[in-house]
N, C-alpha and C positions, 0 to 999 in steps of 0.2 A: 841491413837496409834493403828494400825493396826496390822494384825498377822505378816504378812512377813518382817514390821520394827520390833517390836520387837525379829522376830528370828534371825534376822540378828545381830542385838546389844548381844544377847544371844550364840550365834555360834561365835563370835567376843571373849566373856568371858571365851566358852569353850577352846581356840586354845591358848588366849595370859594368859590368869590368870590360867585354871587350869590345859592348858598343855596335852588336850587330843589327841590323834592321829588321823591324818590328816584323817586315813580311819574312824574313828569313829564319826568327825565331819560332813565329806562326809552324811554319812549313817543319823544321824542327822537331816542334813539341807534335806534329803529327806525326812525323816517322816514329819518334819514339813511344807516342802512346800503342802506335800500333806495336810495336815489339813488344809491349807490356801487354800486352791481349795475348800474342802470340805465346806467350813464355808464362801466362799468369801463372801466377805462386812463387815462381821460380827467383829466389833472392838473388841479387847485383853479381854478390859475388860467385855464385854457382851456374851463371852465365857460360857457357864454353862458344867454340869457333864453332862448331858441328850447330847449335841451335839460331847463331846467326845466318850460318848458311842456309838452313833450312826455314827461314824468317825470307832472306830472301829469294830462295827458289819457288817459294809461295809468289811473292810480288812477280815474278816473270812469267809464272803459270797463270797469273790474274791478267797480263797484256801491260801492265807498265811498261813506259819508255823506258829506254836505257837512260836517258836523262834521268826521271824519276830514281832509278835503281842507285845510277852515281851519286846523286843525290842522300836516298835512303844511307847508303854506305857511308860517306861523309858524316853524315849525323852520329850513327851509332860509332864510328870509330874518333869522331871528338870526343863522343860520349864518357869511352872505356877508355879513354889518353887522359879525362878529364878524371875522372875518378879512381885510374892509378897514380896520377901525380897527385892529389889531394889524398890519400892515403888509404879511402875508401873499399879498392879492392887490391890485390896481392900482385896480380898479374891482370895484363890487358888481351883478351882473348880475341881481339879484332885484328892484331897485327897481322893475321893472314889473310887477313877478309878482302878479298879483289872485287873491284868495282868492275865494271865492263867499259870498254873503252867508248867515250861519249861519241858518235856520229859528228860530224862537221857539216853545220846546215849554214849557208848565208842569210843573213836577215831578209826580210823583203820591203823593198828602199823605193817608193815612188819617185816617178820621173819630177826636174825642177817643172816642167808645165804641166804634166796633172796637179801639181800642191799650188799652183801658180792660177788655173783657175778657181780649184778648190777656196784658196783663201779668197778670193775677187766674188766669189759664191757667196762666202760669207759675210766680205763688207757691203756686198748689194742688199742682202737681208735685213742688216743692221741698221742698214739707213733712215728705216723707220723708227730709229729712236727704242724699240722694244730691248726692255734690259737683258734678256735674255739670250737676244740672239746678239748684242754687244757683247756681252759675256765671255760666249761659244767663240764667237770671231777674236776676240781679246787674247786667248788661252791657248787655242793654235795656232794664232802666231807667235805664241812666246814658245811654245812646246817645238817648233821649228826652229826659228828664228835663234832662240839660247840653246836648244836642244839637250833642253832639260827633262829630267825623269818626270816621273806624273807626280810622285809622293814631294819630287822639291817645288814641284805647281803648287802642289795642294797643302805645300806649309808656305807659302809667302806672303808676307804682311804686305803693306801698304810701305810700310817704314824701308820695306828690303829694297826700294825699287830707288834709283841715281835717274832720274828721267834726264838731266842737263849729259851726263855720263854714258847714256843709253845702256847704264849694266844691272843686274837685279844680283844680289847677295842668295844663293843659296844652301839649304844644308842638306850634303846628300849621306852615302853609306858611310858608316863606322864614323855619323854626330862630324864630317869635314865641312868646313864651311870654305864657299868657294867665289868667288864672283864672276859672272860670265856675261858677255857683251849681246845684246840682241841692236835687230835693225830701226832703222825710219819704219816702215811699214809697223814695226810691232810696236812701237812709242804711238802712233796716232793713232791703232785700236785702244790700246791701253786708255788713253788719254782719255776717249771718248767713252768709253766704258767709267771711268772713270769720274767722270762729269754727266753723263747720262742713263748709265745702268746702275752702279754697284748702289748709288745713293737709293734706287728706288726698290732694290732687291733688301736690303737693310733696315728698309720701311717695314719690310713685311716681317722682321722680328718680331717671337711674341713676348720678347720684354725687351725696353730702352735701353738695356746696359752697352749696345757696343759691341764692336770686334774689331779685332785690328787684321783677321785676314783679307787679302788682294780679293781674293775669288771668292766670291759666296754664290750656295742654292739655292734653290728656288724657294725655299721658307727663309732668307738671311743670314744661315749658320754657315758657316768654313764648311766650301765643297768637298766630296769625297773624291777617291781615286774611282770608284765605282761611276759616276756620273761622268767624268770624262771619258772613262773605257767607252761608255755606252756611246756619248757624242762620236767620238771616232772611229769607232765600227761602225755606228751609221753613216758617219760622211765618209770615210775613205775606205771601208771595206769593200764596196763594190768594184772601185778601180785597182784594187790588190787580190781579188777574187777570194774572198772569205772573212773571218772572224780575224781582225789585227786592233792593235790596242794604240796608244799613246806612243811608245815605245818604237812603234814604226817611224813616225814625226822626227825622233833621237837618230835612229838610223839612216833614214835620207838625209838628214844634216850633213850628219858626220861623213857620209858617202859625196853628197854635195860639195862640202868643202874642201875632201881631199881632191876630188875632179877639178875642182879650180883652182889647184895646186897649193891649196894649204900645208903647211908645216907638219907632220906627224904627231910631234912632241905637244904643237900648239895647239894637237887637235884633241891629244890624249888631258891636255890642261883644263880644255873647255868641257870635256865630257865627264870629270873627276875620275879615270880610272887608274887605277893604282897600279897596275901594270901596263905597259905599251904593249903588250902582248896582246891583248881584249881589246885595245884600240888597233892592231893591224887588221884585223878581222874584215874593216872597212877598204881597205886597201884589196884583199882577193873581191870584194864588191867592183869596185871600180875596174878590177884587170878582168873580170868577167863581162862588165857591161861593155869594156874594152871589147873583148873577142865577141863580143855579139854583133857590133857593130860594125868592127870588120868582114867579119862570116857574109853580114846580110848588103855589105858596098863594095869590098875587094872584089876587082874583077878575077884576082887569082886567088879566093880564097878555094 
């Protein structure tokens, strides 16, 4: 068997058996296609440590992150674990394979009053009734407000949403389904998108059949994750200084509500992650805006 039959059978295991995310299989079947360029001819099992190393001493000589690298490594060593337990190869030739240890960067978390006029920006726009900017105003508040990822935005039906409940049903990694509570503020955009936007965005399908997603774009189809990236690097990247995605939105929540002394555990329930560890991350957030804030009013700092 060849590399790119076996990652194919392998990226097939990830998606249907253990249920990883479409972006994360994506990212995947790229690290391995490129190993499959790097090694062409070279069959599964005549793989050794030496041509991975030298697969990735290539990537670091190209300026990949260490992120990327840990990454790349991760892949190819589910790869050969995956294809010595299925019988495939003899030996797994990754179990020496070192990753480089990832850097520890903090997210970058907007203050409660830049997202504070941010969103007040947006219900002033919308006021005019325009479905589109209902829409935009609709989305960041939920993407704050529930601090939800962009891909559980971008699968939520109409059905997902408890408006008397204020909670929306979402499905995040590894197909969990979760439910998670948003505010008043994000119930009256909703609403009003709801009764003024989605109806006239839905008009503009070019057939009558329907859809049952919350959010539609600007032709009537289920918005993508692309079109929201894009909204929020336009509105909030200036006051974050640079290229930041949706994913910001998640992280000032999550920093937000521990500063108001939320629960950890409550915080790691609402954000779906599967270890509290991923969720403390927000917590050096908070002990840092902590020491900033003293640095710049202790008179004995």
């Amino acid at each position: 068997m060849d590399i790119p039959e076996g990652a194919a059978a392998y990226l097939r295991h990830l998606a249907e058996v253990r249920r990883l995310s479409p972006a994360t299989v994506r990212a995947y079947r790229s690290d391995l296609d490129e190993l499959a360029a790097a090694c062409d001819g070279v069959e599964l099992a005549a793989v050794d440590l030496e041509d991975l190393r030298d697969w990735l001493w290539r990537a670091v000589q190209r300026g990949d992150s260490r992120a990327t690298i840990a990454r790349r490594t991760a892949a190819v060593r589910g790869f050969f674990a995956w294809a010595t337990e299925t019988g495939v190869i003899a030996e797994d030739p990754s179990l020496r394979l070192v990753a480089p240890k990832r850097g520890k960067t903090l997210p970058k978390v907007a203050t409660a009053e830049t997202l504070r006029e941010l969103l007040d920006g947006l219900a002033s726009a919308a006021a005019d009734g325009d479905p589109v900017a209902l829409r935009d105003h609709a989305m960041l508040e939920l993407l704050y407000g529930a601090a939800v990822r962009v891909s559980e935005l971008c699968g939520l039906d109409v059905d997902d949403l408890d408006h008397d409940r204020r909670t929306a049903r979402v499905l995040g990694k590894g197909a969990k389904e979760r439910v998670v509570p948003f505010g008043l503020p994000a119930l009256r955009a909703i609403d009003a998108y709801a009764v003024r936007g989605r109806p006239a965005l839905l008009a503009r399908r070019a057939d009558d059949t329907g859809t049952p997603a919350l959010f539609l774009g600007a032709r009537g189809a289920r918005i993508g994750p692309r079109a929201v990236y894009e909204l929020v690097t336009r509105r909030l990247g200036p006051e974050l200084g640079g290229q930041v995605g949706p994913h910001a939105l998640r992280h000032s929540a999550a920093t937000h509500l521990l500063d108001g002394g939320a629960d950890l555990r409550a915080v790691q329930e609402m954000l779906g992650h599967a270890s509290l560890g991923t969720t403390q991350i927000y917590t050096h957030v908070s002990s840092e805006r902590l020491a900033a804030s003293y640095r710049l009013a202790h008179p004995r700092a």
